[in-house]
Structure formats: C-alpha cells, structure tokens
N, C-alpha and C positions, 0 to 999 in steps of 0.2 A: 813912675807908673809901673805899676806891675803888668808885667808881661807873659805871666803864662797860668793856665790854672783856673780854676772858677771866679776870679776877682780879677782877669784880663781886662787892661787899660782903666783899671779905678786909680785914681789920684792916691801916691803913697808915698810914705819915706821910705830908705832902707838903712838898715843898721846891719854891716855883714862884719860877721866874726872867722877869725883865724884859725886855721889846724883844724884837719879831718882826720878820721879813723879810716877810712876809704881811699882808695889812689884811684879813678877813673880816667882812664885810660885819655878820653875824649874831653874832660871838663872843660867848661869856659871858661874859670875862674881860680887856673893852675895858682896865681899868685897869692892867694891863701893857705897853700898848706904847701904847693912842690916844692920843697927846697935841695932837692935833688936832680931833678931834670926828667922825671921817669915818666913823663906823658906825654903826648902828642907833640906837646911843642917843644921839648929838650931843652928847657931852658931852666936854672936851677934859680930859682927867687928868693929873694936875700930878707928873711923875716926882719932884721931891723929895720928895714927901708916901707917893708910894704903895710906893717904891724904898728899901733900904737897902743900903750896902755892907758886906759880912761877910766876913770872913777865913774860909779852911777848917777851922781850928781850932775854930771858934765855932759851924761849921755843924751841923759834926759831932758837936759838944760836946749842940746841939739835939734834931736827929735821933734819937741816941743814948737821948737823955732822955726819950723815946716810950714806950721800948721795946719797940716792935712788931717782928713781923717782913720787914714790907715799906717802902721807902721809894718813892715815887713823884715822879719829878722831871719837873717841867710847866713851863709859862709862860704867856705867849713862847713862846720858841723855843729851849729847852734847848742845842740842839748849835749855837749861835753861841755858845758858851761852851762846849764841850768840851773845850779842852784846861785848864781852869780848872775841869771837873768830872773829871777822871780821879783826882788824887788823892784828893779827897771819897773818888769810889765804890769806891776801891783799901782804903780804909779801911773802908766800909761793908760791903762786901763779904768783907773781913779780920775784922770782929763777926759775922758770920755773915746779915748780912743779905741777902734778897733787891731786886734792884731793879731798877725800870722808867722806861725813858724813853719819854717820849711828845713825840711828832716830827710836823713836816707835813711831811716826807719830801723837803725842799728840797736841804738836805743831808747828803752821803755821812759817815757817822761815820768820824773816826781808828782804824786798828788798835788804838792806845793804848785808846782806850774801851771799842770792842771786846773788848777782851783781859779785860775786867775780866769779864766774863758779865753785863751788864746784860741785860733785854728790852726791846726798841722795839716798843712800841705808836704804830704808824705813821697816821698821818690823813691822805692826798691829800685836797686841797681839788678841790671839784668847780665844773662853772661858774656855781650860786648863792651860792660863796662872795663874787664882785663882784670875786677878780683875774684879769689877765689872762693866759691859756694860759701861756704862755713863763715867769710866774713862779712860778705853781703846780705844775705839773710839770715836774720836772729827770728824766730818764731816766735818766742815770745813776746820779742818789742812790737811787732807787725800786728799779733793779737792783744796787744794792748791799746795801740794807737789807735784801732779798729775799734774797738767800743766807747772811743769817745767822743759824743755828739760832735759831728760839722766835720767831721775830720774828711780830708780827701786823699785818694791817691793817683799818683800822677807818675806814670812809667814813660820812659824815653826809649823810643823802639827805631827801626833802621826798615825792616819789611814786615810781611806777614807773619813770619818764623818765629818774631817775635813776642809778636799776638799770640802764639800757643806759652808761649813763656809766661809769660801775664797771665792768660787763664789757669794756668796752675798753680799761682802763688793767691788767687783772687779767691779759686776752692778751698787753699789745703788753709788760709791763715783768713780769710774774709775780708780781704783787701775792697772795700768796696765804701764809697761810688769811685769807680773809675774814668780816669781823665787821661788819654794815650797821645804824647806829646812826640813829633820830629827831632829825631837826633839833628843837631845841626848848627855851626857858628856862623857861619853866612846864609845870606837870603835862600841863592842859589842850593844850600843841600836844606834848608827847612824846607823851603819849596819841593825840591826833589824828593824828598821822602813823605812828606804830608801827602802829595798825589798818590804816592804810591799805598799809602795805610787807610787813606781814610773810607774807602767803601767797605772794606773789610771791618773798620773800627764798629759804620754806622752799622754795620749787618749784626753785631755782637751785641749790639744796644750799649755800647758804652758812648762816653763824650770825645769828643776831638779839642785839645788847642793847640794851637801855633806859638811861635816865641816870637809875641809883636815888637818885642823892643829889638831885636833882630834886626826883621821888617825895615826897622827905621834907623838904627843906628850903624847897625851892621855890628863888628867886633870893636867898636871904642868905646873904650871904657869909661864909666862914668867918675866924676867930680865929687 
C-alpha cells in the first residue's frame, strides 16, 4: 500500500533499490545505503545481507506476481539506476501497470525513462535533512522533473520554518503541485508534527499527507 503522496492507501507493490547519493540524517530506510552508521540510528548495515542482485527477468517475474495495479519503485535512489530500470518499467507498463518513481530530485531522469509514462513522486531534501545545500539541490534536475506531466512534489518538514523553505525552492525551480508530508517514524512524531504544519500548509494552498503505513505499522519493516 502506498503510504504517502497523492496515491495514498492505493493497492501497490514496491520494488526498493540500494545506494543513495544523499545521507539524511532522519531516513526510515538507513538499510539501503548507510553502511557506515552516519544517521540517526548509528548503526552501519552490511550491503551483502541487506542487498540482492536480480536480473530483469526475475524482477518482473516478482512484481507481476502481485498483481496489483501499481508498482512503486523507491530506495535509495531509484534514478542512479535508470537506465537499468527502463526496460523493467517498458515491461511493466506493457501489463498494464501503473507506476511511480520516487526521487530526491538530484537527478534529471533520461528521455528513455521518461518515455515510459512513469510518475515521480519527487522529495527535495530540505536543510534538516543534515546535507549540504550544493548536494541536495541540483536545479537543474528539479527543473526538469517539473515539466514532466503528473509529476509531484512532496517535502518533508518538522514546523512552519520549514514551509518558508519550500516556498523558495517552489519559486526559484517550480516545484509544483506541492504535497507537505510529517517528518516522522513513529505514529507519535507524524502525529506531532502534522498538527503542527497542517493550518499553515492549508493557508498556502498547498496539499497535506500523512505516512499511513506509519499509522499502521509503526517502524517494522516490510517482507
């Protein structure tokens, strides 16, 4: 089930990929790329245990076997493997599936990928993620991924302070439709901070979501 974003609680698979170009300080999802310890949780994850190599055949052999109508492809960092997911999604998209990439907007997707009708659901890191300016925001990817139909963006904020942050990355690069999401891995701080963001969201005109699978599962991991 996807849980955050404009396709909240649609029936999905997820395909998530290893290694980021990013370190956020806060991620849910350290065991894809920390293998140093440098985040929240300190704990340094061991890529042979957590990592498998799969052929496209196999993947899609997976996916398939869902049978859902959405696939959701995460990480990491999806698009440092793009050109190693165009035939996947040429495929996926050939059964009739829909599907979504979710990006920290570092970088600009290939036409190839493109071409395929995926959606990016886009995440600029803001400066509580813990990196620095120069590598979180690439202007150019941000104004690329912005002129491509259906695309969305989806910022992870903590208070209002961070809503002036957003708004200036939504001016300078046209990050737009906006979707202003709850920093948070337990119920208790998405809870806590959503109270806190969301009059201010609705007053900007932008969208609010929550991180339902949160809600429900709390921090265990999925199967």
């Amino acid at each position: 089930m996807q849980g955050e974003g404009p396709s909240t609680g649609q029936h999905c698979a997820f395909l998530r990929l290893g290694g980021c170009n990013l370190s956020c300080r806060w991620c849910d999802t350290p065991y894809t790329w920390d293998w140093t310890g440098i985040g929240d949780s300190g704990i340094a994850y061991d890529p042979r245990r957590e990592l498998t190599a799969m052929d496209t055949g196999n993947v899609l052999e997976k996916l398939l076997a869902y049978d859902v109508p959405m696939i959701v492809i995460s990480g990491g960092e999806p698009l440092n493997q793009q050109a190693r997911l165009v035939p996947l999604v040429s495929e996926l998209r050939a059964a009739g599936k829909r599907v979504e990439v979710e990006t920290n907007g570092t970088i600009a997707p290939d036409a190839a990928i493109v071409s395929t009708g995926v959606r990016f659901n886009v995440s600029p890191k803001l400066a509580h993620s813990g990196d620095p300016f120069e590598r979180r925001v690439v202007p150019e990817a941000l104004r690329a991924l912005a002129r491509i139909p259906g695309t969305a963006f989806k910022f992870v904020c903590r208070d209002e302070g961070d809503l002036d942050e957003v708004a200036s990355m939504v001016d300078e690069h046209g990050c737009s439709p906006v979707w202003i999401m709850p920093e948070g891995r337990t119920t208790r701080e998405v809870q806590s901070h959503l109270g806190t963001l969301a009059d201010a969201v609705v007053a900007r005109g932008w969208n609010v979501t929550s991180r339902l699978h949160i809600t429900i599962w709390g921090e265990r991991r999925g199967v």
